[in-house]
N, CA, C and O atoms as a GROMACS GRO file, in nm:
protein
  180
    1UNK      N    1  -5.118 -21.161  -7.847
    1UNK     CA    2  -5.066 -21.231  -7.734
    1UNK      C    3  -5.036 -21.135  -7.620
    1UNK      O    4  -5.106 -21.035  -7.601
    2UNK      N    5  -4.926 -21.168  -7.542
    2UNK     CA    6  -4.949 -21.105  -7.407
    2UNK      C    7  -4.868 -20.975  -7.487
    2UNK      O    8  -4.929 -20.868  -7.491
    3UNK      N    9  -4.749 -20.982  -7.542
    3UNK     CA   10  -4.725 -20.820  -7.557
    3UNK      C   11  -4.835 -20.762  -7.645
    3UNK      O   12  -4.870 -20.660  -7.585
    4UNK      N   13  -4.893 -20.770  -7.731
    4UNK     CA   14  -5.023 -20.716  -7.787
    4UNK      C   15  -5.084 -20.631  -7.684
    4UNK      O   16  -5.116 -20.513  -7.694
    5UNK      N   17  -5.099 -20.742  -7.543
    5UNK     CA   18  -5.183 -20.694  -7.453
    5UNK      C   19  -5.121 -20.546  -7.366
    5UNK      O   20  -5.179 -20.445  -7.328
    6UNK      N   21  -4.974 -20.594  -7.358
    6UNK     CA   22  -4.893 -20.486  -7.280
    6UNK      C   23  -4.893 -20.361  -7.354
    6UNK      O   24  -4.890 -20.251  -7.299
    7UNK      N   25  -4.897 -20.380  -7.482
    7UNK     CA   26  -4.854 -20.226  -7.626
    7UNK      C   27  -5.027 -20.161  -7.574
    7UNK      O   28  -5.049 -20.044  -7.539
    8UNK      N   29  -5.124 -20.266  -7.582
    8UNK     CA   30  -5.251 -20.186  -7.572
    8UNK      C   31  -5.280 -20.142  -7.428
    8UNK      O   32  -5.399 -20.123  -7.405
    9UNK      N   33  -5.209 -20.126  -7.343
    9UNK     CA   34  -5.246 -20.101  -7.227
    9UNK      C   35  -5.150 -19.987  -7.182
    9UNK      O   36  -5.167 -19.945  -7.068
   10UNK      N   37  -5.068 -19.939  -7.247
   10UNK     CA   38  -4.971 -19.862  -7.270
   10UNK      C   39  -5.017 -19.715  -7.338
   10UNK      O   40  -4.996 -19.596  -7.312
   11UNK      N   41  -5.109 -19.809  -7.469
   11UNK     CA   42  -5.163 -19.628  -7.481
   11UNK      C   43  -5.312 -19.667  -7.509
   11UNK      O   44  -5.365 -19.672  -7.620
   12UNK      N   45  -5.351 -19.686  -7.428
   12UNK     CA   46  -5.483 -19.691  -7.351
   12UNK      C   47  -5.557 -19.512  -7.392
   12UNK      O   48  -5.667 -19.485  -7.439
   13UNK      N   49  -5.443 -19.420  -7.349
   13UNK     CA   50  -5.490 -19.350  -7.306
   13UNK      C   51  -5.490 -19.266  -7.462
   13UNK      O   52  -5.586 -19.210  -7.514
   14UNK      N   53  -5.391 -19.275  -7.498
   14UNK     CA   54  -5.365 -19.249  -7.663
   14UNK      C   55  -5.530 -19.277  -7.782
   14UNK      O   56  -5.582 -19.204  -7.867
   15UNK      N   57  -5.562 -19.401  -7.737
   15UNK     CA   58  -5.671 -19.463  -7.790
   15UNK      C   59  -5.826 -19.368  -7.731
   15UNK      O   60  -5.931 -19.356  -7.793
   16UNK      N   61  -5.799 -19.323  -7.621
   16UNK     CA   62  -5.925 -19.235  -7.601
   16UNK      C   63  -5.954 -19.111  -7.666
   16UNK      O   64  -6.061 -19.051  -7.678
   17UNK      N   65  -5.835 -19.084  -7.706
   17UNK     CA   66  -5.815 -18.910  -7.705
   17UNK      C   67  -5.882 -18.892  -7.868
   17UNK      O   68  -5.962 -18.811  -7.915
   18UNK      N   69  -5.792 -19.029  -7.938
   18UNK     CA   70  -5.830 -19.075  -8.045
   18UNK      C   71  -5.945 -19.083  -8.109
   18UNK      O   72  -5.975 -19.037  -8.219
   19UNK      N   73  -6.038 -19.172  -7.999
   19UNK     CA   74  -6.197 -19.187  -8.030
   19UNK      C   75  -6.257 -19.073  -8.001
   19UNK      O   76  -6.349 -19.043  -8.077
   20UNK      N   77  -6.234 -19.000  -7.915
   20UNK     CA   78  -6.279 -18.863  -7.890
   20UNK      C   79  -6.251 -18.760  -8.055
   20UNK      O   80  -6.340 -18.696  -8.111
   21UNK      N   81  -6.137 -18.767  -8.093
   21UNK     CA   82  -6.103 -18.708  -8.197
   21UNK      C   83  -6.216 -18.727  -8.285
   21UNK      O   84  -6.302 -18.641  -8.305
   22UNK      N   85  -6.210 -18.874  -8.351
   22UNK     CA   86  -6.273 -18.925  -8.463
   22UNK      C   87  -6.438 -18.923  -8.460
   22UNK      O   88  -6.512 -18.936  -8.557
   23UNK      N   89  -6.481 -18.898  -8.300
   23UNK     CA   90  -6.621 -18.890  -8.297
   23UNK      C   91  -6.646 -18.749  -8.286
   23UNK      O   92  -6.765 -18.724  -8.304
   24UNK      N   93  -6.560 -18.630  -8.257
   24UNK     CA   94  -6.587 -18.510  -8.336
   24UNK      C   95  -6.575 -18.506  -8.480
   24UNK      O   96  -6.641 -18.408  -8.514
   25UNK      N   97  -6.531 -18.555  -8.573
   25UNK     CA   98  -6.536 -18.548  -8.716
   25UNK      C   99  -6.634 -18.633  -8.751
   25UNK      O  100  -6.644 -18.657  -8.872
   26UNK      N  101  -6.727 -18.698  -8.661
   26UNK     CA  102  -6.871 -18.769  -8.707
   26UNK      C  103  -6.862 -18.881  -8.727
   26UNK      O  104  -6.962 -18.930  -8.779
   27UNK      N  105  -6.753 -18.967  -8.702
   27UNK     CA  106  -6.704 -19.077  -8.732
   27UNK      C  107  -6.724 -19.199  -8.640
   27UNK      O  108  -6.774 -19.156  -8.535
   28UNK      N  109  -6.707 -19.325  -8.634
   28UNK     CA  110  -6.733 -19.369  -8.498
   28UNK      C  111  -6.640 -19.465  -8.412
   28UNK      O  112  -6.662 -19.582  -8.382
   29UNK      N  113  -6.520 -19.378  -8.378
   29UNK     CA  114  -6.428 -19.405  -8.299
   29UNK      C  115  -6.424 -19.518  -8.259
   29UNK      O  116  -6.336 -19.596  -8.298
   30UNK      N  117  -6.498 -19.544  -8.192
   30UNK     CA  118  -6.465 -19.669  -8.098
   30UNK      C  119  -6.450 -19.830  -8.223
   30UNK      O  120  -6.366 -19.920  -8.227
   31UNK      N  121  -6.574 -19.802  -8.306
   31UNK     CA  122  -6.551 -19.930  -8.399
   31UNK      C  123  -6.438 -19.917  -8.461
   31UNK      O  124  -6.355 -19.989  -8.405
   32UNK      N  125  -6.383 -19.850  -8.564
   32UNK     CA  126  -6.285 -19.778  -8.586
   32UNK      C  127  -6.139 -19.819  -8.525
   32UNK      O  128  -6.046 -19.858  -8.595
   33UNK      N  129  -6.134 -19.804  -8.388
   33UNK     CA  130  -6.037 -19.855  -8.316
   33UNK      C  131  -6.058 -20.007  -8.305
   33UNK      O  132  -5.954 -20.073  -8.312
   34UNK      N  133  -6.183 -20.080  -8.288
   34UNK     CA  134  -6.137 -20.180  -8.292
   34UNK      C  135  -6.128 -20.252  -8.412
   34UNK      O  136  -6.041 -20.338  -8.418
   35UNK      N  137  -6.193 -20.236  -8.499
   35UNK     CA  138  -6.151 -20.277  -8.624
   35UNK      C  139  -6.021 -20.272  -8.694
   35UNK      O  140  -5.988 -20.359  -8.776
   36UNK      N  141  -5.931 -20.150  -8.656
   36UNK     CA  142  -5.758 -20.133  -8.637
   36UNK      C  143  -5.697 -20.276  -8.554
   36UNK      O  144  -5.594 -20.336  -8.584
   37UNK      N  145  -5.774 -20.303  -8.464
   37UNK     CA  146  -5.710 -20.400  -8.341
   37UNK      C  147  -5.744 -20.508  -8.375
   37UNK      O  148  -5.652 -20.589  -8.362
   38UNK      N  149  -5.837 -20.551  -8.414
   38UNK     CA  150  -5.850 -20.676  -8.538
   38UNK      C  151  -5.772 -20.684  -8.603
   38UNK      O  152  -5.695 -20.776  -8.575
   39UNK      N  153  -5.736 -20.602  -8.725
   39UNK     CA  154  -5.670 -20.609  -8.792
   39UNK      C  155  -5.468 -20.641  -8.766
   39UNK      O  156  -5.395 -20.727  -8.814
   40UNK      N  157  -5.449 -20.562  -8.701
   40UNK     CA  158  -5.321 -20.572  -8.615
   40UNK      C  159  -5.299 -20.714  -8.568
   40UNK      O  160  -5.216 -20.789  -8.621
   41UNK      N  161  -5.384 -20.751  -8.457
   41UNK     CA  162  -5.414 -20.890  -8.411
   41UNK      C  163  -5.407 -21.037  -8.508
   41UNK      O  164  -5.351 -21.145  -8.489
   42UNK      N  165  -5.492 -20.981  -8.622
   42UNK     CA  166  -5.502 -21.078  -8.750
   42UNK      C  167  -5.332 -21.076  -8.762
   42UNK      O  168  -5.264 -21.172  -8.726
   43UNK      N  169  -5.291 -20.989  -8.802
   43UNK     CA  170  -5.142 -21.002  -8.875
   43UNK      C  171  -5.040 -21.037  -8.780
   43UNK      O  172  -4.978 -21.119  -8.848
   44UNK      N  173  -4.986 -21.032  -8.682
   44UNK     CA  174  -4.955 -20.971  -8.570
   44UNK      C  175  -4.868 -21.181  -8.576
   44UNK      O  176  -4.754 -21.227  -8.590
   45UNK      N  177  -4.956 -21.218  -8.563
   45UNK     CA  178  -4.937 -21.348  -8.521
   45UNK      C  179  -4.859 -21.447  -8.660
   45UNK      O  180  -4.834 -21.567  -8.643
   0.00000   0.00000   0.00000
């Protein structure tokens, strides 16, 4: 919902540094993150 939306826009920037991280260890960040945000989202409610 809308705070979901406010927490993710908050560390926006947190979440890049992140995918950057995880796609140096060969991994693939970005799905990764959103598959976290699914998940969160799923429960969340």
């Amino acid at each position: 919902g809308e705070e979901l939306q406010r927490w993710d826009e908050k560390i926006a920037f947190m979440n890049d540094a992140w995918i950057e991280k995880a796609n140096a260890a060969g991994l693939d960040g970005a799905a990764l993150l959103e598959d976290l945000k699914a998940t969160v989202a799923k429960y969340a409610n």
